[in-house]
Each structure stands twice: as structure tokens, then as C-alpha cells.
C-alpha positions as CSV (number, residue, x, y, z in Angstrom):
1,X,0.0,0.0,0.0
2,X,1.7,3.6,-0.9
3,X,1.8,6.2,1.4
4,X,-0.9,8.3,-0.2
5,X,-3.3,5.6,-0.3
6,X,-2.5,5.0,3.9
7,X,-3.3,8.7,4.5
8,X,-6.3,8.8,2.5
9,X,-7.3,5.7,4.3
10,X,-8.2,3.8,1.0
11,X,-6.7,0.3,0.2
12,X,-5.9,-0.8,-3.2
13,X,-7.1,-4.6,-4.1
14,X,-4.7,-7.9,-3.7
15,X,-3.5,-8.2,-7.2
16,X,-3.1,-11.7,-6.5
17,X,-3.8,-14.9,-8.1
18,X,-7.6,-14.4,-7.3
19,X,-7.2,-11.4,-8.4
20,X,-6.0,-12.0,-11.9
21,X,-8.9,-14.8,-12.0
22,X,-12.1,-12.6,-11.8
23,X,-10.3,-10.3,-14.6
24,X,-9.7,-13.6,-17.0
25,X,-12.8,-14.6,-18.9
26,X,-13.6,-18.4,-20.0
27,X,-12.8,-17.4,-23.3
28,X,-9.5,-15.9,-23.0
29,X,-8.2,-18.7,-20.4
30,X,-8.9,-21.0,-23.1
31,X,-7.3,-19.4,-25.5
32,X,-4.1,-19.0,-23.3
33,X,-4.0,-22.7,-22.5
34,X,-4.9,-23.6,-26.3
35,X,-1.5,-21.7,-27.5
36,X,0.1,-23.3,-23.8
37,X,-0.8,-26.8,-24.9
38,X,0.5,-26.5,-28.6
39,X,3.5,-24.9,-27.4
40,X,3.9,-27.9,-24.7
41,X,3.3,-30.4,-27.2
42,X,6.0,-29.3,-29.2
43,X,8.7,-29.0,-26.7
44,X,7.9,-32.1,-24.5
45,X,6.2,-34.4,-26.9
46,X,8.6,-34.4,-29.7
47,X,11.3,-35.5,-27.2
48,X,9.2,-38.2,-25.9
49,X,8.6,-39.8,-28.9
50,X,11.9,-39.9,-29.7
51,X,12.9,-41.1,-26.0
52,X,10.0,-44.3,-26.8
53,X,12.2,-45.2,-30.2
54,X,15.4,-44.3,-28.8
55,X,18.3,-42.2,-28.9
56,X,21.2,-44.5,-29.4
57,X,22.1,-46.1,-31.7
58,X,21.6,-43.7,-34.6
59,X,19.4,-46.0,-36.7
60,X,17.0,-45.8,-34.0
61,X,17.2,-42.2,-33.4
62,X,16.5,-41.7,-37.4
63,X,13.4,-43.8,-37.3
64,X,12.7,-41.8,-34.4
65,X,12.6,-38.6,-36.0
66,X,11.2,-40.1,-39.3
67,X,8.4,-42.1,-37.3
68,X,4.7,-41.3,-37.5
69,X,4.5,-40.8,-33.8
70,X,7.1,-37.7,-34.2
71,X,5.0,-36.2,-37.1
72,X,2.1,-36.8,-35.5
73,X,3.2,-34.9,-32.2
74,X,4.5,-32.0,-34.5
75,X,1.3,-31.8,-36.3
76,X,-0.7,-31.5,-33.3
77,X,1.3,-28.4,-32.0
78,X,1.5,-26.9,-35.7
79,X,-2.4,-27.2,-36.2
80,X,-3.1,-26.4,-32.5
81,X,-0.6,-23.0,-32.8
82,X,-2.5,-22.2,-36.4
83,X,-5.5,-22.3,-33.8
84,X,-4.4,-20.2,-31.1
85,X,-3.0,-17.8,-33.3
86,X,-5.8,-17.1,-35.4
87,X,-8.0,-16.8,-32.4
88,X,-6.0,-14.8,-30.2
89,X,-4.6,-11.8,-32.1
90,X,-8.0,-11.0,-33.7
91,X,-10.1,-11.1,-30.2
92,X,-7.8,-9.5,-27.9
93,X,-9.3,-6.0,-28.6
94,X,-13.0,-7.4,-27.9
95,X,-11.8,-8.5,-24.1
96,X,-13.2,-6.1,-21.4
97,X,-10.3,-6.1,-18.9
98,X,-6.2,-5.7,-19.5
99,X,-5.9,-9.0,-17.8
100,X,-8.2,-11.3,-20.3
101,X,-6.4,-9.4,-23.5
102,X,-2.9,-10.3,-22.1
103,X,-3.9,-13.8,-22.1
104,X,-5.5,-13.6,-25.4
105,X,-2.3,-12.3,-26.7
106,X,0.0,-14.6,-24.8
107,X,-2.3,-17.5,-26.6
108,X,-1.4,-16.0,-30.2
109,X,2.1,-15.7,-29.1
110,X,2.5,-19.1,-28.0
111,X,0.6,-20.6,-31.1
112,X,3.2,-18.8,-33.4
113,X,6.0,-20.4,-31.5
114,X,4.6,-23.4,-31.7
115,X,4.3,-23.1,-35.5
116,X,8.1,-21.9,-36.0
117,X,9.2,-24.6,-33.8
118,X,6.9,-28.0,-35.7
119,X,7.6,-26.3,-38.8
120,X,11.1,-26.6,-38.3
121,X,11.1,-29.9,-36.9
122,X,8.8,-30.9,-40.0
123,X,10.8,-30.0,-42.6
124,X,14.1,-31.4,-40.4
125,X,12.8,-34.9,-40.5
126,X,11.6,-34.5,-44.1
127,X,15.0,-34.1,-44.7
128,X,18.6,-36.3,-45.2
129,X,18.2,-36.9,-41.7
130,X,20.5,-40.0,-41.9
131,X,23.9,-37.9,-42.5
132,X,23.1,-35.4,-40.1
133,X,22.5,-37.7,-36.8
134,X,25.7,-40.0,-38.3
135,X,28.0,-36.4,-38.3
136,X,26.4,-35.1,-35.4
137,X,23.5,-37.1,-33.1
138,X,26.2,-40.4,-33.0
139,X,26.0,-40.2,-29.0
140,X,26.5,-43.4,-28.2
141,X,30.4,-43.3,-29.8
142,X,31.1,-40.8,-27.1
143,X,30.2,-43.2,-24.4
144,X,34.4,-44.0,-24.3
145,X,35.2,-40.1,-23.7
146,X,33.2,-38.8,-21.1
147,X,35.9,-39.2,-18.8
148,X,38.0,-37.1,-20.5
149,X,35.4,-34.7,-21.2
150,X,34.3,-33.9,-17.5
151,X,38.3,-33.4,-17.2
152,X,37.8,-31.1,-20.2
153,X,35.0,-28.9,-18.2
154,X,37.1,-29.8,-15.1
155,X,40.1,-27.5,-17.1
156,X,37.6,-25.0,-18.7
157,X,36.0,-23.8,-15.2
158,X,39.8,-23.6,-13.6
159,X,41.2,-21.9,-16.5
160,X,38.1,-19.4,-16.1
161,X,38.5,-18.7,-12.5
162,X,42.1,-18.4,-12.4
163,X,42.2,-15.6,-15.4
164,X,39.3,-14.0,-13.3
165,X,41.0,-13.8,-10.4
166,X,43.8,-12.6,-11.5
167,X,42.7,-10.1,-13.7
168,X,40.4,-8.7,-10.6
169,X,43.8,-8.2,-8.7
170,X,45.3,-6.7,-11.6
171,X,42.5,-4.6,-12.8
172,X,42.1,-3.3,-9.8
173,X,45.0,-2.0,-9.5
174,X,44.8,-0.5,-13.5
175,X,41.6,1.0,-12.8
176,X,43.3,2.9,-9.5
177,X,46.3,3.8,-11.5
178,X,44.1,4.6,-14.5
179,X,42.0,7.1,-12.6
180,X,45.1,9.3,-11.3
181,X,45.8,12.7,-11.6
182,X,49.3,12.2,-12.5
183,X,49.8,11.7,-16.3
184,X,53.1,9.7,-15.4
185,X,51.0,7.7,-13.6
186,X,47.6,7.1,-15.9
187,X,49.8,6.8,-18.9
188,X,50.9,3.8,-18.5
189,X,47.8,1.9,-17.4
190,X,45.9,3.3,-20.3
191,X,48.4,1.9,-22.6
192,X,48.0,-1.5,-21.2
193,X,44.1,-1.2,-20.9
194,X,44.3,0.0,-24.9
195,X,46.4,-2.9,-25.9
196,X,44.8,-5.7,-24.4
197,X,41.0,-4.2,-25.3
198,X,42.4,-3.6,-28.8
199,X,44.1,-6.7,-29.5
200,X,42.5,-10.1,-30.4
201,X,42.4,-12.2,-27.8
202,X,43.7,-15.7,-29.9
203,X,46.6,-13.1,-30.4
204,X,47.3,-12.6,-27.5
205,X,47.0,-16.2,-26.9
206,X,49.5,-17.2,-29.5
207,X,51.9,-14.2,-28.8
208,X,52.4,-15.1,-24.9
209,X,52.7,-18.9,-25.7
210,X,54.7,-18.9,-28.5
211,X,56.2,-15.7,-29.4
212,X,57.3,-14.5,-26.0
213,X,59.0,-17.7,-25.1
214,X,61.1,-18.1,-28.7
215,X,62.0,-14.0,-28.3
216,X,62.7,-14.2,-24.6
217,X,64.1,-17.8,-24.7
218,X,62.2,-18.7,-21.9
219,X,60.3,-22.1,-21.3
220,X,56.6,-21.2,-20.6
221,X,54.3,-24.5,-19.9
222,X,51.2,-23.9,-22.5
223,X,48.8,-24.6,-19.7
224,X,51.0,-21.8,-17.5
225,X,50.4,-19.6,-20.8
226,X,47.0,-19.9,-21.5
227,X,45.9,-18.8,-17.7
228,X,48.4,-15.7,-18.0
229,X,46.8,-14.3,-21.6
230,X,43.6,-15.0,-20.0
231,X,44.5,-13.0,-16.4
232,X,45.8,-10.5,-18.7
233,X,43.0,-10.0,-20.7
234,X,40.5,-9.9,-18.2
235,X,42.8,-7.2,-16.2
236,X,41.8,-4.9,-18.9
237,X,38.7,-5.2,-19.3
238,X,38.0,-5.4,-15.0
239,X,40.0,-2.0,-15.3
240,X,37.1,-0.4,-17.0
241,X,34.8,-2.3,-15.1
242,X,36.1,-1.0,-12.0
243,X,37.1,2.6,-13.6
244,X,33.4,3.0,-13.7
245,X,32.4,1.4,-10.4
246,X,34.6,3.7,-8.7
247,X,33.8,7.1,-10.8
248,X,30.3,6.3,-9.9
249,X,30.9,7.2,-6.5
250,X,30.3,10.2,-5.2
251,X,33.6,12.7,-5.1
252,X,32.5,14.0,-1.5
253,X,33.5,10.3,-0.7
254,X,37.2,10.4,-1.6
255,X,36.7,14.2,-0.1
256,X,35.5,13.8,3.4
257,X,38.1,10.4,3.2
258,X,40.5,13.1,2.4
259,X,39.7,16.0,5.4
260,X,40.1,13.1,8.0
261,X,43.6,12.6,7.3
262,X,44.0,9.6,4.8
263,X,46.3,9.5,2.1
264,X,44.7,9.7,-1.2
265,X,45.8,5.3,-1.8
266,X,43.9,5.4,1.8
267,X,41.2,6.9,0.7
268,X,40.5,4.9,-1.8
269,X,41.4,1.9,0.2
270,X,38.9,2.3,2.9
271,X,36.4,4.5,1.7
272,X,35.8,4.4,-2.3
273,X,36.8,1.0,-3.4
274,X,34.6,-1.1,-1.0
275,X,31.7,0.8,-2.6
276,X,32.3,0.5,-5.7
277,X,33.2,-3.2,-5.4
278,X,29.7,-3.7,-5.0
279,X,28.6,-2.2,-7.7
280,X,30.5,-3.7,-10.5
281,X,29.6,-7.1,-9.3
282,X,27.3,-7.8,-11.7
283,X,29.1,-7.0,-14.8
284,X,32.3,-8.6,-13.2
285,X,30.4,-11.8,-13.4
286,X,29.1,-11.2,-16.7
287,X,32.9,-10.7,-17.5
288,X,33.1,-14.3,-16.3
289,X,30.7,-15.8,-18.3
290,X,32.1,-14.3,-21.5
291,X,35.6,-15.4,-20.1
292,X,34.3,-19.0,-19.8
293,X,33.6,-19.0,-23.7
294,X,36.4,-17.2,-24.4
295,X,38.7,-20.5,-23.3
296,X,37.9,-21.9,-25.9
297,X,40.8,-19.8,-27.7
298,X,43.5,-21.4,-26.0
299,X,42.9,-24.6,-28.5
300,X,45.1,-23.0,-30.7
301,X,48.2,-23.9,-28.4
302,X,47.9,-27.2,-28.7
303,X,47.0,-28.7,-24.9
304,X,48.2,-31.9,-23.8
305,X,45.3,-34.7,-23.3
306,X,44.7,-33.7,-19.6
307,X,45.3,-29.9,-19.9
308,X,42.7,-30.3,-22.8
309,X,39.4,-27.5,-22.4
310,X,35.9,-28.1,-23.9
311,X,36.6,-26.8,-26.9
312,X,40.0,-28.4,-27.3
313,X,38.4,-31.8,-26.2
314,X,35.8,-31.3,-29.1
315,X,38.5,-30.3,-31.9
316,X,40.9,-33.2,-31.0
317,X,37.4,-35.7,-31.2
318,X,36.4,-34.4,-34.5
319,X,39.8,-34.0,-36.0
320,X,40.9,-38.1,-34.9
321,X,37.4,-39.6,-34.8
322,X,35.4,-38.0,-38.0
323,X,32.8,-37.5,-35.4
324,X,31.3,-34.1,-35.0
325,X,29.0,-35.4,-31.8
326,X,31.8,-34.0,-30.3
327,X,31.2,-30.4,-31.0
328,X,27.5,-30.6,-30.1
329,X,28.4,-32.5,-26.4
330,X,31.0,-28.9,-26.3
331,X,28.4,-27.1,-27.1
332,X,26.3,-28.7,-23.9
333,X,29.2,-28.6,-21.5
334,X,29.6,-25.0,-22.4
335,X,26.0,-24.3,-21.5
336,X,25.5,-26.7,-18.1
337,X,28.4,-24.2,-16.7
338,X,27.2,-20.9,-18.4
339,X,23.7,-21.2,-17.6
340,X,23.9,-21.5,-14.1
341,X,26.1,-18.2,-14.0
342,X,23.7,-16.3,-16.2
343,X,21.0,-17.0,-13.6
344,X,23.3,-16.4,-10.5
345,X,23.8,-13.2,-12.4
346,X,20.3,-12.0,-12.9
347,X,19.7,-12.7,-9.3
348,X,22.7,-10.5,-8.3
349,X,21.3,-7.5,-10.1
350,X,18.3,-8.0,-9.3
351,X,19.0,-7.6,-5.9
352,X,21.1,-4.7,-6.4
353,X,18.1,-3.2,-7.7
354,X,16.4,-3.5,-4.6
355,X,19.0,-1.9,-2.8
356,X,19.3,-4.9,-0.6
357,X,23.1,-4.4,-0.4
358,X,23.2,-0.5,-0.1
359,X,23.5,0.0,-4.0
360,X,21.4,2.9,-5.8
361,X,19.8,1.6,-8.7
């Protein structure tokens, strides 16, 4: 209840699930769970007829997808989206409340996903369905490697978090240098920061694990390598990250810091930096979700068997077995770590938002 309505002494309804009820009409709910079902029948029924034929081996996932039970599922959702679609869009502006044309909408909406989605499977299994699940659907020649491919996500996730770490330290430090007064000072941070953001990052890669050890005549282990080009990386980009976190705060901060005494590293020290940690949070961990991904570079340094990443793992199975499964099981170890993240993430800002931890929004 808002402040005015407590003064007045008036109360504004529960906009609850009861709520929401007595606004939706029998008419609209149906349409809503008419585009719901064809949607559902689509993205749970396709898989379970497969999952009744089989994935493994890949003759029986090609009859799968090639089986009437598939096509029938699909045409179910394609004729149910037609439906929902056709229904929805033209009667949301005869509903009487902003509640029963939502879900008239939502109904169209649903039914046109469901069309893209059957019509795609559709024409998929009308197609040469045999090559493409023999290149790339061949799971059960992978059986042998998953081993060496939880070591691969095992590497991936290390690699990540020790370039993060690192390049927190040392962008930390950039950003503070980066923000100085002193042009002898800032100079050479934003040299560093312009290289490393302006440079590729397989270069980089490539230039630290090969180049610098054949110039310097220096042994570097490639493992060793790919972490540092990744820490470095990072540093540049958590420079800017944290440039911004810290410019955000408010000068009379570093000020008032300032009139009690403290030096100006101090000052930042105790009174600026802690505040702005918490603000760059969330686009530090976005940072680490793109660095994840970004791993996938260091294939071109040729890992050892266990130093291998995801995407190395994948490469060196395609490239010795003919067998692009591997790629696609990359592709799924890539998003059981990311995915995770990306929701940790929207939870952090969305409690920022709130101001939960002292952050303005």
C-alpha cells in the first residue's frame, strides 16, 4: 500500500492470483492454454517420442525422427498453434479487462511459436536426416570419452577462475592507477588497458605462448600460458569495469576520506573501493561468463590430453574420430556451466536493484 493511499485511508485490491482470476474470462483462459498446450506439445512431446524409439544407436534415433509418432506430435502443435493464433490476435481488442487481452495475446504468441518450432522440426525430418545424426546425433560413440570430457570442463572452469582472479587483482589496480591525476602515472595503465582491449584475444593467446618464449628464450608451460593471456585479458577489461564502479561514486566520498587525514591510496582503500566493489559485481560476473567461452581460444596452443578445455576436447574428437558429436556435447558442457552463471547473475542484479546491499539503482 503507498503512502498516499495510507493517509487517505483507502486500500488498493490484492492483485493476487484471485485477483487476476475474476479479470480472465472463460474465453481468453482458453485461449491462453490452447497456444500453452500447442507450445507444450512441441517442446515435451517431440522428445518423448523420440525417447519411446530411442536415442542410441543412430538407426534408431533416425526412425525416431522419421516415425509417425514424431509427425504426428508435431502436427498436433502446428495445427493447435494455427488455432491459437488465429483466435487470439483477432479477439484481444473485444476483451473487457487488461488482464483477459494479455492472455489472449500470450495465446497468439504461443501458437506462433509453436508453428516456428513443428515447422522446423517438420521440414528437419523430411529431410537427409540419416547424414546429419551420423556427423552429429552419434551419442553413443562418445560413451568412451566422457571421462576425458568432465576433465575437459574440469580444465575450462579452472582456466576461467584463475584468469578472473587474476585479472580482478590486476584490474584493480589498473583502474586505480588509470584514474590518477598524475599523467606519469595514468599513462601507462591506459596503454596497457588499450592494448589488451584492442588486440585479439587468440593473439594474444598465440603471442604469450609462443612468441614470448622463442624471443625471450624462456620455457613457458602452454597450460601456464593460456591462464596468464587470460588474467591479462581480463585485467583490462576489470580495469574499465572498475574505472566505472569507482567514478560512480560520489567525489565528496574520496573528499571527506580526504579532510580526516588519509592519504589519497587510503582513501580509496577504505572508503571508495569497497563501494564500488559492489557495484561492478554484476558486470564482473558477466565478465566471467564471456571469459568461460572465451577459453575456448586457447585450442590453438595445442594442450596436452589432460590440460585439454571443452573446446579443445571437441577439436581433437572431431579432428581423430570423424565424429562431430563431439562439438554438439562442447556445445552442452559450455552451457551446463554458463547457464547457471547467467541466472546467478540476474539474481545479483536483481538484488542490487532492490538496494538490498546498499546499491542505488
Amino acid at each position: 500500500m503507498s503512502k498516499a493511499a495510507r493517509s487517505t485511508g483507502e486500500t488498493r485490491p490484492d492483485r493476487g492470483l484471485s485477483w487476476a482470476l475474476s479479470q480472465s474470462t472463460p474465453f481468453s483462459l482458453a485461449v491462453l492454454g490452447l497456444g500453452a498446450a500447442s507450445l507444450a506439445t512441441v517442446l515435451l512431446g517431440a522428445p518423448i517420442a523420440i525417447t519411446l524409439t530411442g536415442w542410441t544407436p543412430v538407426d534408431t534415433l533416425v526412425a525416431a525422427f522419421k516415425s509417425g509418432a514424431f509427425r504426428g506430435v508435431l502436427l498436433v502443435g502446428l495445427f493447435g498453434g494455427i488455432a491459437a493464433a488465429l483466435i487470439g490476435f483477432p479477439s484481444h481488442r473485444r476483451m473487457q479487462t487488461n488482464v483477459s487481452r494479455e492472455e489472449c495475446l500470450a495465446g497468439g504468441f504461443m501458437g506462433i511459436q509453436a508453428i516456428q518450432l513443428s515447422s522446423f522440426l517438420l521440414w528437419f525430418s523430411g529431410g537427409n536426416v540419416e547424414v546429419f545424426a551420423l556427423n552429429y546425433l552419434d551419442f553413443a560413440a562418445l560413451a568412451p570419452h566422457m571421462d576425458t570430457f568432465l576433465n575437459a570442463i574440469k580444465n575450462t572452469v579452472f582456466l576461467a577462475f584463475t584468469g578472473q582472479f587474476f585479472g580482478i587483482v590486476l584490474g584493480l589496480i589498473l583502474a586505480v592507477l588509470a584514474i590518477s591525476k598524475r599523467a606519469v602515472v595514468r599513462a601507462p595503465a591506459r596503454i596497457y588497458i588499450n592494448i589488451f582491449r584492442g588486440t585479439p584475444l587468440v593473439w594474444q593467446i598465440i603471442f604469450i605462448g609462443v612468441g614470448l618464449p622463442l624471443g625471450l628464450r624462456i620455457q613457458i608451460p602452454t597450460y601456464t600460458a593460456a591462464a596468464i593471456a587470460l588474467s591479462l585479458n581480463t585485467a583490462a577489461y576489470a580495469a574499465e569495469v572498475f574505472r566505472a564502479g569507482i567514478q560512480s561514486i560520489e567525489r565528496g566520498q574520496l573528499e571527506a576520506a580526504r579532510g580526516l587525514g588519509m592519504s589519497y591510496m587510503q582513501a580509496m582503500r577504505y572508503a571508495v573501493v569497497p563501494q564500488a566493489i559492489r557495484r561492478v559485481i554484476p558486470p564482473l560476473l558477466n565478465e566471467f561468463v564471456i571469459l568461460i567461452k572465451d577459453t575456448s581460444l586457447v585450442l590453438v596452443l595445442g594442450l596436452t590430453a589432460v590440460q585439454r578445455d571443452l573446446m579443445s576436447w571437441g577439436n581433437f574428437g572431431v579432428a581423430n574420430f570423424g565424429n562431430a558429436t563431439f562439438l554438439i556435447v562442447t556445445a552442452l558442457g559450455y552451457l551446463a556451466v554458463t547457464l547457471p552463471l547467467i541466472r546467478i547473475v540476474n539474481a545479483v542484479e536483481k538484488r542490487l536493484r532492490s538496494g538490498l546491499v546498499g546499491v542505488t539503482a
